[in-house]
VOGU-3710 file (C-alpha; in Angstrom, 3 decimals, decimal comma):
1> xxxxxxxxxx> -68,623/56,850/29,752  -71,491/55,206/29,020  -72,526/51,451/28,606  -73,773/49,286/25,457  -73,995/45,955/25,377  -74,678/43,944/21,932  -75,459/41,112/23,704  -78,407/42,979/25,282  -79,980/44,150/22,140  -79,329/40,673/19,552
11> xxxxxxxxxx> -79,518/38,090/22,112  -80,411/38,829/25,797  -80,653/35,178/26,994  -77,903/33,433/25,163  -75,513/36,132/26,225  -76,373/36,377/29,653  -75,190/32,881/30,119  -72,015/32,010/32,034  -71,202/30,316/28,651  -72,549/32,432/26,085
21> xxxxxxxxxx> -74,573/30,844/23,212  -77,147/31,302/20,909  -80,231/32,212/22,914  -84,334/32,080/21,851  -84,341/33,685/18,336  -80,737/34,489/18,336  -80,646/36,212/15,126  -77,706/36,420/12,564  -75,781/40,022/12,231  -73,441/41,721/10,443
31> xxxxxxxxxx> -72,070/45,358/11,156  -69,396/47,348/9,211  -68,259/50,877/8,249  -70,488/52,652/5,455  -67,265/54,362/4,172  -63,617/52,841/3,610  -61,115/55,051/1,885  -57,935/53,740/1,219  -54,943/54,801/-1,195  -51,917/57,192/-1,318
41> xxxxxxxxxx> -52,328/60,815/-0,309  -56,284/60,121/1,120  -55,284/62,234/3,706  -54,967/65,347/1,856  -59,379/64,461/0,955  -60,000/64,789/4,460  -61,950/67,367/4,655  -64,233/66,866/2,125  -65,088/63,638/3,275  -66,020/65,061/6,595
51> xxxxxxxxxx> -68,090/67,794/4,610  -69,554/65,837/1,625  -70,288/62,478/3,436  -71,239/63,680/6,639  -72,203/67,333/6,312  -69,803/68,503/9,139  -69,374/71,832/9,747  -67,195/71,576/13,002  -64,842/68,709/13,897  -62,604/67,511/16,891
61> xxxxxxxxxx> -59,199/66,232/15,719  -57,467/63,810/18,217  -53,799/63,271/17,311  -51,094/62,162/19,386  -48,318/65,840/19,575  -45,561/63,780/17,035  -47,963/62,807/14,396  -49,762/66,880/14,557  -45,978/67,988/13,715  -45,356/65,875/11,190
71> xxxxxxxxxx> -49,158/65,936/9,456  -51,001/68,823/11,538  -50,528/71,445/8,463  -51,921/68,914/6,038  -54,934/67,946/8,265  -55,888/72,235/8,817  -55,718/72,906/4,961  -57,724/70,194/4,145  -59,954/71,012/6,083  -60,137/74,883/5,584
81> xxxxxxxxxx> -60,405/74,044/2,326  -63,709/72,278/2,440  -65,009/74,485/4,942  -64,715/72,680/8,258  -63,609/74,195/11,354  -61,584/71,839/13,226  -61,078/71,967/17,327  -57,635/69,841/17,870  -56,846/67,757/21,233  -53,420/66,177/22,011
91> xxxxxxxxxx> -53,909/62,525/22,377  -52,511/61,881/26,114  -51,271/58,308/24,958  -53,307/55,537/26,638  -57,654/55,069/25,946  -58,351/55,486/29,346  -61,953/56,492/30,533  -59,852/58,923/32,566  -58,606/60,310/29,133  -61,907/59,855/27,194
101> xxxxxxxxxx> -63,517/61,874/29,848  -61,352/64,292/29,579  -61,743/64,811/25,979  -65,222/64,683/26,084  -65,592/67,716/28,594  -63,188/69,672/26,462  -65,557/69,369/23,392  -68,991/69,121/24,895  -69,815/72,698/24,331  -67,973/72,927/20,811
111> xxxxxxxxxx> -71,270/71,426/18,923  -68,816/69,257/16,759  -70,600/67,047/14,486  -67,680/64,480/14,185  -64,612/63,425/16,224  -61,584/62,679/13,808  -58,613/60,324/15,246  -55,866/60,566/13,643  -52,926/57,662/14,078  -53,042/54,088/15,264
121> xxxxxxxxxx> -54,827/51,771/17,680  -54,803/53,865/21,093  -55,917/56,859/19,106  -58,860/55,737/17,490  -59,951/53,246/20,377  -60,517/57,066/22,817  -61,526/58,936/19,708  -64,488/55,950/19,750  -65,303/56,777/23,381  -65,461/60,016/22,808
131> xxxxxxxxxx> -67,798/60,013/19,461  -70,362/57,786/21,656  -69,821/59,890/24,746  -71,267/62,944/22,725  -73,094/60,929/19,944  -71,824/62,110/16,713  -70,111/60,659/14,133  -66,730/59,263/14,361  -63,933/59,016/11,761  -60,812/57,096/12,379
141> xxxxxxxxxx> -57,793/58,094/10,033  -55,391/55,258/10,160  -51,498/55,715/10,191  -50,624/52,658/10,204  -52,027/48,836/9,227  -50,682/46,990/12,382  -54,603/45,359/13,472  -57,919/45,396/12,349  -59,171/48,072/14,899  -59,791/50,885/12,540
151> xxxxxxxxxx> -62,892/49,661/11,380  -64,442/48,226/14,731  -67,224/48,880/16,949  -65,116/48,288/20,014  -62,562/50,171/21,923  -60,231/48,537/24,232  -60,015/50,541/27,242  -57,101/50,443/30,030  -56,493/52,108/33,363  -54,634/55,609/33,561
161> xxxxxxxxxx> -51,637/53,789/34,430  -51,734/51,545/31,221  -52,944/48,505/32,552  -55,561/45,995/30,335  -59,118/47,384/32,062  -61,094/45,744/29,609  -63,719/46,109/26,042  -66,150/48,359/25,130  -68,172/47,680/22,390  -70,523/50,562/20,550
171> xxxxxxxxxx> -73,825/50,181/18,621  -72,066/51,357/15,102  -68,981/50,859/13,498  -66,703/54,536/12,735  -68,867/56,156/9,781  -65,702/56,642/7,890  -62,361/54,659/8,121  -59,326/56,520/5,804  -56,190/54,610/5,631  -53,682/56,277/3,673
181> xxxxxxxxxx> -50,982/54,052/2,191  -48,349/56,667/1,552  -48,171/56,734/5,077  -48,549/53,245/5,743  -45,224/52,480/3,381  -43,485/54,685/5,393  -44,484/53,234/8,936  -41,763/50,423/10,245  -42,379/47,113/8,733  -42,884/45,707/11,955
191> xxxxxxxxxx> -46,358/47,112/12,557  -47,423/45,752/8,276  -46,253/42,569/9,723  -48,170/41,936/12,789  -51,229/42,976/10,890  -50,827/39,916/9,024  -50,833/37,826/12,098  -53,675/39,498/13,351  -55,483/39,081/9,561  -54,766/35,879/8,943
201> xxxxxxxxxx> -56,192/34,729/12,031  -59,389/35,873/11,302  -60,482/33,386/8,529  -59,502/30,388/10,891  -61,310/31,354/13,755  -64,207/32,665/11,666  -64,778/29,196/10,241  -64,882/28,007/13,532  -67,414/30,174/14,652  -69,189/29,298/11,243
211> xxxxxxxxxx> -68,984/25,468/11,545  -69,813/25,063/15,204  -73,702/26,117/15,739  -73,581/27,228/19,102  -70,546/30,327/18,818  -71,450/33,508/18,570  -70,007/36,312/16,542  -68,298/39,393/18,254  -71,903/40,510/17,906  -72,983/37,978/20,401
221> xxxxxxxxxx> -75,231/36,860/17,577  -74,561/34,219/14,978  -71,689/34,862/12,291  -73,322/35,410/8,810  -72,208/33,932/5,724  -70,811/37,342/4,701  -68,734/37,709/7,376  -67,512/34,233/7,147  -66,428/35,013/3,344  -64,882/38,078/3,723
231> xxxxxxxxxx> -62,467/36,425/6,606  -61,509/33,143/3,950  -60,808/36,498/1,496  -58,948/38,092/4,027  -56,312/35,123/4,381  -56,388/34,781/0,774  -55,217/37,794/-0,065  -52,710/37,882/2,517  -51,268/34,572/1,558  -50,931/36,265/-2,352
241> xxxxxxxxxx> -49,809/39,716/-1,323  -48,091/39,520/1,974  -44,513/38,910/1,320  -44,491/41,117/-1,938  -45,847/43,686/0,107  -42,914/44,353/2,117  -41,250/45,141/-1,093  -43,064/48,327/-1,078  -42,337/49,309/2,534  -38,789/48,810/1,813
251> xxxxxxxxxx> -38,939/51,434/-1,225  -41,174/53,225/1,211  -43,701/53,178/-1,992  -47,553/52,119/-1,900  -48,168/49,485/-5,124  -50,894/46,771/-5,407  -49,391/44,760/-3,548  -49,298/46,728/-0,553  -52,567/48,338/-1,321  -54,368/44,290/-1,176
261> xxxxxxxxxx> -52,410/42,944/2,181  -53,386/46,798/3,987  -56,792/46,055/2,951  -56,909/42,375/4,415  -55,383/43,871/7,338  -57,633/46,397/8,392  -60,953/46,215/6,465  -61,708/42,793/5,292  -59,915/41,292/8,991  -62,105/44,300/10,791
271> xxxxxxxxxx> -65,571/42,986/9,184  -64,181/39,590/9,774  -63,684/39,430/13,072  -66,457/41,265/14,292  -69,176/39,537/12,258  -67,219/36,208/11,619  -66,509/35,952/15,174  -63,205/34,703/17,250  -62,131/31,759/19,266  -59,022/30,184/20,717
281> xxxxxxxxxx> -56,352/32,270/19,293  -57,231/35,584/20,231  -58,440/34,336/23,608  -54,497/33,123/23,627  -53,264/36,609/22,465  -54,997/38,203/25,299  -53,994/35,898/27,503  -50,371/36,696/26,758  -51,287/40,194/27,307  -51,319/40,175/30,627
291> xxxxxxxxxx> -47,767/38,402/31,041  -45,283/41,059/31,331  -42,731/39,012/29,100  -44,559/39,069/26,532  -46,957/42,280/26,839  -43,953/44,475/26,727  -42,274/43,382/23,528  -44,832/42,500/21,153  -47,579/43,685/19,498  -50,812/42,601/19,170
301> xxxxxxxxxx> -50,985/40,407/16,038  -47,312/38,847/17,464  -49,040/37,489/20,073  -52,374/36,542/17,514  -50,065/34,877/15,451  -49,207/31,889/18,330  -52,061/32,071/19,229  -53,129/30,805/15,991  -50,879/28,370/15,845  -52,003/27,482/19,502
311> xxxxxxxxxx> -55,786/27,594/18,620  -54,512/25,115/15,122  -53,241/22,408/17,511  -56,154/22,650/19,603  -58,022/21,635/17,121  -55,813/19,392/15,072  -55,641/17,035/18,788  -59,749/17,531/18,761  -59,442/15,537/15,182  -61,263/18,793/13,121
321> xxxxxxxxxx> -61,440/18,155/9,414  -57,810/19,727/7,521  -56,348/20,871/10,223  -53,054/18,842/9,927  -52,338/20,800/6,781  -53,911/23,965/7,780  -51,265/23,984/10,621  -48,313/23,882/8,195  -49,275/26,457/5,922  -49,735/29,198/8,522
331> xxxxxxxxxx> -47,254/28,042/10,420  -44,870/28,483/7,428  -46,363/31,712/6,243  -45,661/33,147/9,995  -41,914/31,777/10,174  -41,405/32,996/6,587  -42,847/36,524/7,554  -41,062/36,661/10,979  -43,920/37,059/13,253  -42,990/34,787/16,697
341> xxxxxxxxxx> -43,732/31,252/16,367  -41,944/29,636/19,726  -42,126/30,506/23,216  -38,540/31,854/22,946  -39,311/34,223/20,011  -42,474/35,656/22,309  -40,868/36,478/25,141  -42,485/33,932/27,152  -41,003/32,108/30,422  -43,003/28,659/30,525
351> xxxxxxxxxx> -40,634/27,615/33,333  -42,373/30,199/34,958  -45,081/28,983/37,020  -46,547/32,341/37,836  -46,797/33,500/34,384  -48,274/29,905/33,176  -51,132/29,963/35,737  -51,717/33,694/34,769  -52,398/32,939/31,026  -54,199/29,946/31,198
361> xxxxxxxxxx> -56,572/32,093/33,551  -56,758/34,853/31,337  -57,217/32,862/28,485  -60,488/30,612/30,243  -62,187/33,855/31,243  -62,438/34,957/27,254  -65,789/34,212/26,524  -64,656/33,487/23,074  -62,244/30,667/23,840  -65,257/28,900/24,095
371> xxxxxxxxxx> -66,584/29,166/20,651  -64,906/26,098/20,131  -66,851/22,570/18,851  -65,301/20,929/21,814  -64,730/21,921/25,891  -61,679/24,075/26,522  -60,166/23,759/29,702  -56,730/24,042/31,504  -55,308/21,108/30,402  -56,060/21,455/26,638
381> xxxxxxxxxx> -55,276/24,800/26,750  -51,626/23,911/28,061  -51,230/20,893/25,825  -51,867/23,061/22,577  -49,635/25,747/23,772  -46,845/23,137/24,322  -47,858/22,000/21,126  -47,603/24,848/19,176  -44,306/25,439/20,478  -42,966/22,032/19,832
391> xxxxxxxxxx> -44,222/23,167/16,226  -42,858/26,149/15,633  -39,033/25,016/17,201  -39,204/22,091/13,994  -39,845/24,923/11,627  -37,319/27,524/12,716  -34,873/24,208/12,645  -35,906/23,464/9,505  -36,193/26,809/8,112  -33,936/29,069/10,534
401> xxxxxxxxxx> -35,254/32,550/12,251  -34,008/35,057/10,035  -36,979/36,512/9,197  -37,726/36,975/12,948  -34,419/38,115/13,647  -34,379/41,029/10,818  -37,326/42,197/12,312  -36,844/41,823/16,206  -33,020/42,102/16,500  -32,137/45,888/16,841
411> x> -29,241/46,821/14,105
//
């Protein structure tokens, strides 16, 4: 697989740094999909969007075996239909280069002018590898709104036997990002949910990368204005739509409502994040990757969503401008939606020496932690993750859990 680096091409000596930072000329950049199509039955348009906006005669479809049984039929006639010949691969589960490779020497010879991935995360983050392994276009067809990945340059990419390997970022974003919302309404709430954690964080930590001049973007560049705005829209919207969004995934039922918070979840957060930037609170959430606890019960916007809270008590101690009242309105939102907002609620041990020293490791070594105004070390890493604890136990007291609990607690 090979290697790309935006660093390399926006700001060679800034990122190079052991501390990355703005370097000589460090310009400003912003990167997106050209094409987001999102509403019910999109799906069944597939192939004429491969056809009419890219010109493909010949694509690859990736799709994990359940998903080809349940939407196989309706990917091949919409395709026939607009006169694409499609070359199908089983997804094998986990975006290893192992499994990337793989793919890539199945289609080499085909002379396919897109690969498609069809279903969540995993999917589209090898369908990526693959599209850049054999430069042609890539199209990710969503199945579900659970994080912002869809509409990234970036793949994360883990060993064959499942364990966090590391990112891989790619010069462009997917050329065409379909999210159909018939089949998002059907999906389990739980994934809608975590989106939200993972969406909402992105206006927070984008305005941190906007209002301290030496963060970069996930561009290793500086965050433009644009991305910046659509990241304060994101959180916006979700703080409108969220809750009367779930409405719709109970009738299993796409409305506006639903239609607004999947579109703050994957393609305003997506554009966010990438050319708004991150900082503490996704540095947490990958920190609490890597403790088992935690890793193999939640999802990723459960664990964004503390570490928002986390990142918000950083830099409410720092004495940053509104963050006293910041911290109580997502802090609220989260207990309200049921995303985990205590150490108990996500999974984590913090008795557990081995598991402490592991995550506030992990979370140091994310260059991105230190996009904050202020030094992050150990110690304020561990004092806002107290903190935010502390926090969330007075609102579940206050407020109980049983908006966790109807999500997390099996029936």
């Amino acid at each position: 697989m090979s290697s790309y680096s935006h660093g390399a091409v926006y700001n060679p000596v800034g990122a190079a740094k052991p501390i990355k930072e703005p370097g000589p000329c460090c310009p400003r950049v912003f990167i997106s999909p050209p094409h987001y199509i999102q509403g019910p039955s999109v799906i069944e348009s597939l192939g004429r969007y491969c056809s009419q906006i890219l010109y493909a005669k010949k694509v690859g479809i990736l799709i994990p075996e359940f998903l080809q049984g349940i939407y196989g039929d309706v990917i091949a006639k919409s395709l026939s239909e607009a006169g694409v010949t499609g070359k199908t691969e089983m997804f094998g589960g986990i975006p290893s280069r192992q499994e990337i490779a793989r793919l890539s020497s199945a289609w080499k010879s085909e002379g396919l002018d897109a690969v498609v991935s069809v279903g969540g995360g995993s999917c589209a983050d090898a369908g990526k590898g693959v599209a850049f392994d054999l430069k042609v276009h890539m199209v990710v067809v969503s199945t579900q709104s659970a994080t912002d990945a869809p509409c990234s340059a970036l793949s994360i990419i883990y060993t064959a036997e499942g364990a966090y390997e590391g990112g891989q970022v790619y010069p462009q974003s997917p050329n065409i990002v379909v999210v159909d919302t018939n089949i998002v309404a059907s999906a389990p709430k739980r994934s809608l949910i975590s989106g939200f954690g993972d969406a909402l964080s992105t206006y927070y930590e984008a305005r941190t990368c906007w209002e301290n001049p030496k963060a970069l973007s996930m561009c290793e560049a500086r965050p433009t204005a644009t991305g910046y705005a659509i990241g304060e829209k994101s959180a916006q919207m979700l703080y409108e739509h969220a809750e009367l969004s779930l409405k719709a995934v109970d009738a299993k039922t796409p409305d506006e409502s639903l239609e607004m918070a999947v579109e703050a979840n994957t393609l305003l957060s997506g554009i966010g994040f990438e050319s708004g930037g991150l900082a503490a609170s996704h540095a947490v959430a990958q920190a609490l990757s890597w403790v088992h606890s935690v890793h193999d019960k939640h999802l990723h916007g459960e664990m964004v969503s503390f570490g928002l809270l986390t990142m918000l008590c950083m830099e409410e101690t720092a004495g940053l401008k509104g963050r006293t009242e910041e911290l109580q309105k997502v802090g609220e939102f989260l207990q309200r939606v049921g995303l985990p907002i205590t150490f108990e609620q996500i999974h984590f041990d913090a008795a557990d020496t081995k598991s402490m020293d592991t995550f506030i490791k992990v979370a140091l070594e994310q260059w991105f932690c230190h996009n904050e105004p202020f030094k992050v070390d150990a110690e304020i890493i561990k004092a806002a993750f107290f903190k935010a604890d502390a926090f969330g136990k007075g609102l579940v007291a206050k407020h109980g859990d049983a908006p966790y609990k109807a999500i997390h607690e099996r029936k």
